[in-house]
N, CA and C of each residue as an Amber inpcrd file, in Angstrom:
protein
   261
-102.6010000 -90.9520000   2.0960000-101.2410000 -91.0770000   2.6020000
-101.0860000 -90.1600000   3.8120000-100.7470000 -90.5800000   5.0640000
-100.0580000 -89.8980000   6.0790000 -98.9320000 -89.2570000   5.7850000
 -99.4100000 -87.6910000   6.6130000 -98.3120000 -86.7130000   6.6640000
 -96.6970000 -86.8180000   7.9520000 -96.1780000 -87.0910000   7.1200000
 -95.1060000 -87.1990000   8.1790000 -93.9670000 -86.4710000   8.4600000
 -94.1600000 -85.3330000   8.1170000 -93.4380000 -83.9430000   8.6310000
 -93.4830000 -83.7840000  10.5110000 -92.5510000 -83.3390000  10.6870000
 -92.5680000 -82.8260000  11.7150000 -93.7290000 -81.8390000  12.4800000
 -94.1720000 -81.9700000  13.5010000 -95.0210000 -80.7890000  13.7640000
 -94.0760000 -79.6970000  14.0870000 -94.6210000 -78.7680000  14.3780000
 -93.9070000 -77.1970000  14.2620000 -93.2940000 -77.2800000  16.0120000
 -93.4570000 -78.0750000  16.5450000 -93.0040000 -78.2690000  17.8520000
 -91.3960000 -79.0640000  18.2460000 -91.5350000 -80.1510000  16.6440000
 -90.3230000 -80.9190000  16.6790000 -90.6650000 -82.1670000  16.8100000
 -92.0950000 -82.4100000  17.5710000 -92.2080000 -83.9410000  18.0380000
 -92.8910000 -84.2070000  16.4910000 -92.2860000 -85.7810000  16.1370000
 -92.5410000 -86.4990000  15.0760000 -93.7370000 -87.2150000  15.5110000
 -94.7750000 -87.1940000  16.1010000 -96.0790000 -87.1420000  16.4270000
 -96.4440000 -88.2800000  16.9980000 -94.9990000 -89.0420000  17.9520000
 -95.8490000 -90.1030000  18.7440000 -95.0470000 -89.5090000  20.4460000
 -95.8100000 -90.3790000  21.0480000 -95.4100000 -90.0010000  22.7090000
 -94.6330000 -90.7790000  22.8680000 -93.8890000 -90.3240000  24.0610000
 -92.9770000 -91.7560000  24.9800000 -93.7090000 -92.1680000  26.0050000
 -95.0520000 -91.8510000  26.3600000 -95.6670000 -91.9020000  27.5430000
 -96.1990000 -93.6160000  27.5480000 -95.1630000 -94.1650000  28.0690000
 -95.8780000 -95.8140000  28.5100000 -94.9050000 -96.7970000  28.0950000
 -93.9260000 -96.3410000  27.1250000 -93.4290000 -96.8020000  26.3690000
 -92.0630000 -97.3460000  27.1510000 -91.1700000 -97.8420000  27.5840000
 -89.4710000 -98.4900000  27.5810000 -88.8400000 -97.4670000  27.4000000
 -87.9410000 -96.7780000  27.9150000 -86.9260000 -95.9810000  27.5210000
 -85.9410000 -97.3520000  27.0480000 -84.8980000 -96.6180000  25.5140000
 -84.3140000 -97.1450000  24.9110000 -82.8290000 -97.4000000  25.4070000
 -82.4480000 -98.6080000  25.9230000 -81.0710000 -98.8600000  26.6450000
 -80.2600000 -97.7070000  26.5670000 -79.5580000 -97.2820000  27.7650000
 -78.5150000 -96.1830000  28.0190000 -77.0320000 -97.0700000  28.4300000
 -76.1100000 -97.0240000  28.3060000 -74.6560000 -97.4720000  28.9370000
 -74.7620000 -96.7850000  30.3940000 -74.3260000 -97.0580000  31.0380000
 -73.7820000 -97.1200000  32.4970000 -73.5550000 -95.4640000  32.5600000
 -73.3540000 -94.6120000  33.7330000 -73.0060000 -93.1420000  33.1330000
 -70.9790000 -93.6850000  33.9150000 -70.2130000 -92.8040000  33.6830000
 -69.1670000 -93.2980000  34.1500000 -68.9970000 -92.2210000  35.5250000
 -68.2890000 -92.9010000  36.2710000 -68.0100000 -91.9270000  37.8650000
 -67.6690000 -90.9610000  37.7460000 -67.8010000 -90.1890000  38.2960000
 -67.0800000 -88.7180000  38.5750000 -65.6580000 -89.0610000  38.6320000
 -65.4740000 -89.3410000  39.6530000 -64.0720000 -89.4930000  39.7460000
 -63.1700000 -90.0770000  38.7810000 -63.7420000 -91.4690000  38.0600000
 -63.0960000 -91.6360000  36.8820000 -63.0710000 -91.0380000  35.4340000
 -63.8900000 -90.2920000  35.0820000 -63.9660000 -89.1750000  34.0230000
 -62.9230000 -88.3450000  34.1820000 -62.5960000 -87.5790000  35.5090000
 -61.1950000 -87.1940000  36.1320000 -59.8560000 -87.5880000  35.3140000
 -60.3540000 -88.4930000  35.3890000 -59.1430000 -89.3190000  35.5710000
 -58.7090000 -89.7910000  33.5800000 -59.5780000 -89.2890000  33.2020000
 -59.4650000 -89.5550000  31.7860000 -60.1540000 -91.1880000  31.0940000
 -61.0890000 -91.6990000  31.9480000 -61.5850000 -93.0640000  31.3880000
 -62.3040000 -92.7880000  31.0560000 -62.8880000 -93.5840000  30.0520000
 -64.3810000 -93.3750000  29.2440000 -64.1840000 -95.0290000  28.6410000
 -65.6240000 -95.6040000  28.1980000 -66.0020000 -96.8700000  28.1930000
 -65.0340000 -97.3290000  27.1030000 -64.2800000 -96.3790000  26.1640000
 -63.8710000 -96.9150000  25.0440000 -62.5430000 -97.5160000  25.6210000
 -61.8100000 -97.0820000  26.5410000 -60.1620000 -98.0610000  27.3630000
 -60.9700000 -99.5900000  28.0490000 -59.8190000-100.0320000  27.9320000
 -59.8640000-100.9340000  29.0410000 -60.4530000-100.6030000  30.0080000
 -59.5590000-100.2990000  30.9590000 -59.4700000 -99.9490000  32.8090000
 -61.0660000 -99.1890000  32.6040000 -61.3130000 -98.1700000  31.9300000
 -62.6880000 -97.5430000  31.9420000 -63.8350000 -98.3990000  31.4810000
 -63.9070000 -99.3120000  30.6310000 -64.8210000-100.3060000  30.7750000
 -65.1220000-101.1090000  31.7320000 -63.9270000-101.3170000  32.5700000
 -64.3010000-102.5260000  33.0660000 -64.7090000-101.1640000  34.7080000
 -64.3310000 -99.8700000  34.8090000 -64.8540000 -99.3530000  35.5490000
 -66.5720000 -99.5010000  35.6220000 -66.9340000 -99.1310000  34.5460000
 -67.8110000 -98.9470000  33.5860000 -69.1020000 -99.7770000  34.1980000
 -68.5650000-101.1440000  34.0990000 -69.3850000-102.2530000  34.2640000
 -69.3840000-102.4010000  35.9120000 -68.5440000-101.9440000  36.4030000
 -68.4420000-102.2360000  38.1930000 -69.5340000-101.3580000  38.8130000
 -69.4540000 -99.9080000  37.8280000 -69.9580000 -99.1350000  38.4310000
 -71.5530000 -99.6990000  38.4080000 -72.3060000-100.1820000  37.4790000
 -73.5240000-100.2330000  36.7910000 -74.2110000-101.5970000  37.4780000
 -73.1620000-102.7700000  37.9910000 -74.1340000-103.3830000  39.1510000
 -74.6960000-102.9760000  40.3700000 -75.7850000-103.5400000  40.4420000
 -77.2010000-103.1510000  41.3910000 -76.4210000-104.4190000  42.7120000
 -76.1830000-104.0500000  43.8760000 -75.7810000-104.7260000  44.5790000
 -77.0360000-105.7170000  45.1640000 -78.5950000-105.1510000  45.0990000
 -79.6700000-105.4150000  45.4730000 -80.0500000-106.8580000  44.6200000
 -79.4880000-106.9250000  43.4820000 -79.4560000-108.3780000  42.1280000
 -78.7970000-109.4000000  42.4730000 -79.2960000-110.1750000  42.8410000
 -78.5770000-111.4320000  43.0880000 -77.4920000-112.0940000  42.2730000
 -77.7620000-112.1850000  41.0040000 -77.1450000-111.9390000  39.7020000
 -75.7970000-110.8150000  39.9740000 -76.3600000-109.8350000  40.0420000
 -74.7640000-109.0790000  40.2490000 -74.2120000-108.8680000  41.3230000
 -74.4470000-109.1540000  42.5150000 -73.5040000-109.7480000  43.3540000
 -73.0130000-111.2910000  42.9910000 -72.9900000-111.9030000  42.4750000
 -72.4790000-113.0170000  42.2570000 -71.6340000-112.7160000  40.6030000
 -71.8760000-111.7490000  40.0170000 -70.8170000-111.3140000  38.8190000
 -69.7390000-110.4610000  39.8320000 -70.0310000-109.4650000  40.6880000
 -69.0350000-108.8880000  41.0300000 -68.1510000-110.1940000  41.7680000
 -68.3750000-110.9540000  42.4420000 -67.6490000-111.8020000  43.7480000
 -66.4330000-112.6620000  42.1190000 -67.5950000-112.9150000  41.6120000
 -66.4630000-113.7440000  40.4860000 -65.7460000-112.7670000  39.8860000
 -65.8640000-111.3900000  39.4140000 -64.8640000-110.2240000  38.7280000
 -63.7250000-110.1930000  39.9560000 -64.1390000-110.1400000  41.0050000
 -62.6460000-110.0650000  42.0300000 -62.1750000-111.0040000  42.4200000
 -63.0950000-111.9700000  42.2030000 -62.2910000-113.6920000  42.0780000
 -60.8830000-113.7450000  40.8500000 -61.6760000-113.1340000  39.9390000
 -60.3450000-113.2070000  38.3570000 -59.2840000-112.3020000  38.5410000
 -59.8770000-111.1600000  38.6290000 -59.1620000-110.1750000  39.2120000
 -58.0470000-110.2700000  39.7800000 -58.1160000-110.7540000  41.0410000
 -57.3600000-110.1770000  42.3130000 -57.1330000-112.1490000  42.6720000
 -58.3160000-112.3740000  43.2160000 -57.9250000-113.9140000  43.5900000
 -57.1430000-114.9350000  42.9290000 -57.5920000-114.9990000  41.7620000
 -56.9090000-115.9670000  40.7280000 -55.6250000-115.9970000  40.9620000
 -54.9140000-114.5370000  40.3080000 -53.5830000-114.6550000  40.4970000
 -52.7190000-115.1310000  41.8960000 -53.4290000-114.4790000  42.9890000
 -53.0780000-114.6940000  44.2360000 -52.8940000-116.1250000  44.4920000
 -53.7450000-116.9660000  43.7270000 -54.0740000-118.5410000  44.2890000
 -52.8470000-119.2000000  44.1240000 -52.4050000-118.8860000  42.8280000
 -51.5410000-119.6790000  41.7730000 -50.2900000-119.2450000  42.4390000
 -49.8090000-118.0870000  42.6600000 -48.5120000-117.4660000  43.3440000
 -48.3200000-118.0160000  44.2380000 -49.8930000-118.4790000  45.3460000
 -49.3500000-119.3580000  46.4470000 -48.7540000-120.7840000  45.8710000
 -49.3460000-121.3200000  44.9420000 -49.4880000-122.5810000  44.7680000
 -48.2850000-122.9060000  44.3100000 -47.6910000-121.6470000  43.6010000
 -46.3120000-121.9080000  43.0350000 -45.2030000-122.0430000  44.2860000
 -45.6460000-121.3690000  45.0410000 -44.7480000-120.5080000  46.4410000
 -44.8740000-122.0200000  47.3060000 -45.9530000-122.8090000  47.1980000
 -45.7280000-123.9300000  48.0480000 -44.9330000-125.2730000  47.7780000
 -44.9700000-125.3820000  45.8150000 -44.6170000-126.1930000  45.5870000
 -42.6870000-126.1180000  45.1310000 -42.5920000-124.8310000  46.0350000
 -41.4530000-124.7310000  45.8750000 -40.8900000-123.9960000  44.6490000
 -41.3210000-123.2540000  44.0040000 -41.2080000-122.5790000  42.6390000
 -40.8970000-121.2690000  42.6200000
């Protein structure tokens, strides 16, 4: 039977050397930590996630363009649409 105590060092006797580091969350901004957000609010999640796209990803430039599409555009569209049809 293998001993599986700790060595006297702490390491439980395998390496990380080669291996995947194990998923981390996004770190949150400076400025919004300030500010009292952390991933668990709203407004700080969705900071959260803005902050953590790679603009270099094709993929997340095309998530951000659609987040400020919902965002910001959407509503804008409809206000016109109301505003034209006389509403």
């Amino acid at each position: 039977m293998e001993d599986r105590r700790l060595e006297s060092t702490g390491d439980p006797g395998h390496s990380d050397d080669g291996e995947p580091t194990p998923w981390q969350p996004p770190v949150m901004p400076y400025d919004a930590r300030q500010l009292g957000l952390d991933g668990r609010t709203e407004e700080g999640a969705w900071v959260q996630l803005a902050s953590s796209l790679d603009s270099s990803r094709l993929l997340h430039r095309l998530t951000a363009w659609t987040l400020l599409f919902v965002i910001a555009g959407f509503p804008i569209l409809v206000r016109v649409i109301a505003w034209l049809h006389g509403g």
